[in-house]
N, C-alpha and C positions, 0 to 999 in steps of 0.2 A: 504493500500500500504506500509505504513512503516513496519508495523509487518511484511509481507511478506516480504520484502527486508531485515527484522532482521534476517528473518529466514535463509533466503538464506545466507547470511554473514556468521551466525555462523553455519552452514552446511562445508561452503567453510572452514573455521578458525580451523575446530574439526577433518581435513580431510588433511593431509599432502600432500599425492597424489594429492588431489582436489584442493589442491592451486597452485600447481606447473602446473597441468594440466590448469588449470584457461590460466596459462602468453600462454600458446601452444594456445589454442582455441581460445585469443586475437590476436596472431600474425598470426593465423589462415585466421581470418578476414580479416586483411590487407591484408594477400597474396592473397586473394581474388579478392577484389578491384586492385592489378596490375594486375592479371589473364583478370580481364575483359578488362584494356588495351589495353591487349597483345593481349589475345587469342579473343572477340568479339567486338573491334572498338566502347565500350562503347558512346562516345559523341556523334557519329551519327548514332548509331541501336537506341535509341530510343528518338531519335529526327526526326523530318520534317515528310513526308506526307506517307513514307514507313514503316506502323507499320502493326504489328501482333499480334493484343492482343491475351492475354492467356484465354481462352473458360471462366475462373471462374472470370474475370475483361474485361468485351469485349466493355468497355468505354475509352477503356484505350487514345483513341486517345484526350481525352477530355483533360484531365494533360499533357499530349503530347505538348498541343497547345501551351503551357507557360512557355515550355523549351527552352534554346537554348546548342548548345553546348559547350557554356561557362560554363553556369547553372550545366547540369552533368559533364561537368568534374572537377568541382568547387566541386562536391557533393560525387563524389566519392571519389577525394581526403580527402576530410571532412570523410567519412570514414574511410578511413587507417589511417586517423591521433587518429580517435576518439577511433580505434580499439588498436592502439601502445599504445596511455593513457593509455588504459584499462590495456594492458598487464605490463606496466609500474607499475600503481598503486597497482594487484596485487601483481610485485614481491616486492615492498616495506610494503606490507601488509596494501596497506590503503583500507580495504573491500569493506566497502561500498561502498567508490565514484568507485570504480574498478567496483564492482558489478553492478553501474547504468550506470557507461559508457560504458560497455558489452553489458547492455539489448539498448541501444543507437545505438550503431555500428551495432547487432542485426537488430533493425527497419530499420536503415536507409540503410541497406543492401540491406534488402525483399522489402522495397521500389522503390531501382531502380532497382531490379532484377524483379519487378512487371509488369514492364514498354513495356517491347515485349518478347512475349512467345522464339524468338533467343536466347534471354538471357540465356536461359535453359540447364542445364551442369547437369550431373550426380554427379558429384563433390557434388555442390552445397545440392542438393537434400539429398544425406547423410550428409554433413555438417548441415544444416538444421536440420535433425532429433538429431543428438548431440547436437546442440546449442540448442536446445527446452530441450533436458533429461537435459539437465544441469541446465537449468533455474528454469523449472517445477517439474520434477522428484523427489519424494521421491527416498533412496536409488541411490542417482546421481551415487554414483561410482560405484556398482553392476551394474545398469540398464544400461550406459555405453560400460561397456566391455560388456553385454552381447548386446545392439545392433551393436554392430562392427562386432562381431560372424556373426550376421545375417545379415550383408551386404555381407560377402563374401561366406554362404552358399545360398541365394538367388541369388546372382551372379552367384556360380556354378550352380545353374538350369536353370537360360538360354542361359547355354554355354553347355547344353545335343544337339548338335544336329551339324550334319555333317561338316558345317560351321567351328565352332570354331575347333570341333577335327581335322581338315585337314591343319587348319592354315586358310583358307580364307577371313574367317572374321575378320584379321589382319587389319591394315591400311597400317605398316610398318613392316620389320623383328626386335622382339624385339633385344636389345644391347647380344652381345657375347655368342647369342645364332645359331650356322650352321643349313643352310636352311635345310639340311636332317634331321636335330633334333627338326625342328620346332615342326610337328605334337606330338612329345613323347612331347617335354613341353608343350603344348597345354591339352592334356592326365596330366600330371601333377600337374597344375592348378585346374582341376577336380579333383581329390584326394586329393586337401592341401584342396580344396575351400571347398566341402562337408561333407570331413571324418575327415584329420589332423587337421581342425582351433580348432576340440571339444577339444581337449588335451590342449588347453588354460586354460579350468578348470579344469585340474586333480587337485585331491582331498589330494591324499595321498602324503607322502614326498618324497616315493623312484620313481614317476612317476614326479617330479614337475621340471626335468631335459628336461620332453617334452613341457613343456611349453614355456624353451626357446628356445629347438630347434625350436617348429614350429613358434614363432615369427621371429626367426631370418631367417626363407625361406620365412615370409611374406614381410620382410627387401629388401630380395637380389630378392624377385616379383617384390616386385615397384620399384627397380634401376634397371633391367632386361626392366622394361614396359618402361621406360624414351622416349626410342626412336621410341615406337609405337606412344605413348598417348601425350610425350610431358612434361613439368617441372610438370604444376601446380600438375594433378592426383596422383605421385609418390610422391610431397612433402606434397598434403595435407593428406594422409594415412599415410604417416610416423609421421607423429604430431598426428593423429586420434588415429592410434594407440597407441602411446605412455602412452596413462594409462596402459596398460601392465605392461612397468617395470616399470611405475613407484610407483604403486601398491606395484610391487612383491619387488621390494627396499624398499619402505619409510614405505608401509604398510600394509604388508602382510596380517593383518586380515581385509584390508576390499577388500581383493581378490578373486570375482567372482568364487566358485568350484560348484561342482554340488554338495556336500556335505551340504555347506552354501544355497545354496538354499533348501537342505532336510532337512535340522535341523531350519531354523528364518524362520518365518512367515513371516517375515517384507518382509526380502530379497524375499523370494517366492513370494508373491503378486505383489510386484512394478515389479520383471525381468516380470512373467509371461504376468503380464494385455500389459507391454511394448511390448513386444514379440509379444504377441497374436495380438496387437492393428498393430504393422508394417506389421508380416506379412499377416493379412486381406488388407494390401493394397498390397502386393505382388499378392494377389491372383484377384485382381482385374480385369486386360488382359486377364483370361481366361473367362470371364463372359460374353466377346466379343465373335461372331463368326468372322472365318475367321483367317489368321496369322497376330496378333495383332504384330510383328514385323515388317512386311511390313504397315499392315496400321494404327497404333500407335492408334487404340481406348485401352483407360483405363490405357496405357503407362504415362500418364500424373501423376496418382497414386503411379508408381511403380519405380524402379534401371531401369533404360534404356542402361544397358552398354552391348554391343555386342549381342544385342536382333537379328543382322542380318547384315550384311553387305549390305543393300541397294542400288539398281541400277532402275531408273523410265527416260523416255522418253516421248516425245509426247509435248504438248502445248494447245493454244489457235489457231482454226480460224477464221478469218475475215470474214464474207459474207457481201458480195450486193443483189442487186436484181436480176445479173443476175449470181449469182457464187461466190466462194472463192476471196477474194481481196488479202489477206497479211496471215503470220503466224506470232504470236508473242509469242517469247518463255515464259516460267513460272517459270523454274527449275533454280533457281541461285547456277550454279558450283561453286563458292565461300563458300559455305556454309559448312560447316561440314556434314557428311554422313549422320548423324542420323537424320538432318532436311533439308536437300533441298528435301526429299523426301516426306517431312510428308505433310498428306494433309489439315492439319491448317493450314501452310505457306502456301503452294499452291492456295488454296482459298483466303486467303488474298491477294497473287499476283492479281489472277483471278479478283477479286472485284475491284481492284486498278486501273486494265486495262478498268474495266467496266466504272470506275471514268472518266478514261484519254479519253476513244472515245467517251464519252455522245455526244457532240458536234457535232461529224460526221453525216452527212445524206448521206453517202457512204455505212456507215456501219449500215445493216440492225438486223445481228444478232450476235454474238460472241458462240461457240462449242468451250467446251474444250473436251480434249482425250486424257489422261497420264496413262500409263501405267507402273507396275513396278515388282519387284522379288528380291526375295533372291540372291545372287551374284552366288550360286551354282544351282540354279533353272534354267532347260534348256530352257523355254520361259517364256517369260513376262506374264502378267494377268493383266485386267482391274482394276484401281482405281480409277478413276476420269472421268465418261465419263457422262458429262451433256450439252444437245442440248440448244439452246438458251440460253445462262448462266447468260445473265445482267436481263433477263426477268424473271428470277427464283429466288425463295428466298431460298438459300441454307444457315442455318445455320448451327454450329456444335456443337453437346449437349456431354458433357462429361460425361452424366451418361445413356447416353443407345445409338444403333446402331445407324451411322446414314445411312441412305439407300442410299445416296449418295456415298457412299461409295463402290468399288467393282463394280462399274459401272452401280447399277443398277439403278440411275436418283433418284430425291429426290422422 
């Protein structure tokens, strides 16, 4: 552990960029931890009897039990503070302790972002893959810029399809963009996202003028996105990104071209295996049948940002002996798009309810029947249709179909 912790140090110390980048990815952290504040009711999503463990921790209610909501907001605070050390410590250069209060703020992150699959933010998820290049990675600052690349050309491919180009899959109209101009920047985003991001690595000097042009339209995206998505999105890409210039300022030779990956071996092996290794988990949703944007198998793998603009209906029934008693609904509107629809949650609901009527000898059976679509899809489609549902063992496997799914009954 300490060799490895020397090594990381004198990695960060040998790497001008890397250090400065260092205090960004610590204060990163932090912004985090208020994000979940703000943006997901941290102290009471994963506290008391309303959990959704995530399919790869489906215990999760067991840690649950010994929380309160003093506890994580005691905890989270504890991380932004652990994470400000951090960033503190590196801008005074004390490495090491920097270095081990990083991988600290790090755990204690994933910890309580372990806690209920809600938790789950796009954000997060790339954040995640940076904090890991930076920890583990050979060639940190190559591998780096070149996973940023591939956030936003795997982004561009799941914004191929009618949805996004027309605008619909918006949430909001982005900031001081006119509703008639929607769909061209919509169109737009698709060209910076798959074709302009590569010009981050040009090579030669009389092209290295495109690099800062297409940084700075990645710049004036995420203050343009502000009013779709909201603060955290827009400010944690503008820090993400920021090895950019700060590369192309402090230190230009250890800046990402496509030349440097044809000439070091070093640089070639760590971008490529990087590369290769994320986008296999890009490619994971397609391994699903069905539109894994509506029913989010293998999404759990993959960038979930604007996979669909999601819309689902329907519930739980009540039965007695002689008929329907009651409906109780499932779909918590409160939710953010991407998951009041998803059928983790919704089973978790379903189970929940199963919990709450044991009791009853009214209620003989519970039938769920949720149905959902693409926002631009002219009818809904089965997702959720299972008869007697307390009385079946529906669980959910993240690595193959599950038949419950799409309505066709476990």
């Amino acid at each position: 552990m300490r060799a490895w912790l020397a090594d990381n140090v004198r990695v960060v110390d040998e790497h001008p960029a890397l250090r400065a980048y260092a205090v960004v990815l610590s204060l990163l952290h932090a912004l985090t931890g208020v994000a979940w504040f703000m943006y997901k009711n941290v102290a009471t999503l994963v506290t008391g009897e309303d959990a959704v463990c995530w399919p790869i921790f489906p215990e999760c209610e067991r840690v649950r039990a010994h929380l309160s909501e003093g506890i994580v907001r005691g905890a989270v605070v504890g991380y932004i503070a652990i994470a400000i050390v951090a960033a503190a410590l590196f801008a005074s250069r004390r490495r090491r302790a920097a270095f081990a209060s990083f991988v600290a703020a790090s755990v204690v992150g994933a910890a309580i972002y372990a806690l209920d699959y809600r938790m789950r933010m796009n954000q997060s998820y790339m954040f995640a893959w940076i904090v890991v290049a930076f920890v583990l990675a050979p060639k940190k600052t190559q591998v780096i810029q070149a996973l940023i690349a591939l956030f936003y050309f795997w982004a561009g491919t799941l914004k191929l399809h009618r949805e996004w180009i027309s605008g619909a899959a918006l949430y909001a109209k982005p900031y001081l963009v006119p509703e008639a101009l929607v769909p061209a920047a919509c169109v737009y985003v698709l060209v910076l996202e798959l074709v302009l991001v590569w010009w981050l690595f040009a090579s030669t000097p009389r092209w290295r003028w495109a690099r800062w042009a297409v940084y700075a339209q990645l710049v004036v995206f995420h203050a343009v996105s502000w009013g779709t998505v909201g603060y955290f999105y827009p400010l944690l890409m503008l820090g993400l990104t920021a090895i950019y210039p700060l590369v192309w300022r402090r230190a230009p030779g250890d800046a990402l071209t496509f030349r440097s990956v044809r000439d070091d071996a070093k640089v070639r092996l760590a971008v490529l295996a990087t590369a290769g290794a994320f986008s296999a988990f890009q490619i994971v949703p397609h391994l699903f049948p069905g539109d894994t944007a509506v029913t989010g198998e293998g999404r759990i793998f993959a960038l979930h940002m604007f996979d669909a603009k999601v819309e689902c209906e329907g519930g739980a029934i009540l039965r007695g002996a002689s008929g329907p008693i009651a409906r109780a609904p499932l779909i918590n509107d409160h939710l953010d798009v991407r998951t009041r629809c998803d059928p983790i949650v919704l089973v978790a609901t379903a189970k929940r309810l199963c919990r709450t009527i044991a009791a009853r000898s009214d209620v003989t059976r519970v039938d769920i029947a949720i149905d959902a679509r693409r926002a631009t899809d002219a009818r809904m489609a089965p997702l959720i249709h299972v008869d007697d549902f307390c009385a079946t063992r529906i669980d959910y496997s993240p690595w193959r179909h599950n038949a419950w799914i799409g309505g066709g009954g476990p």
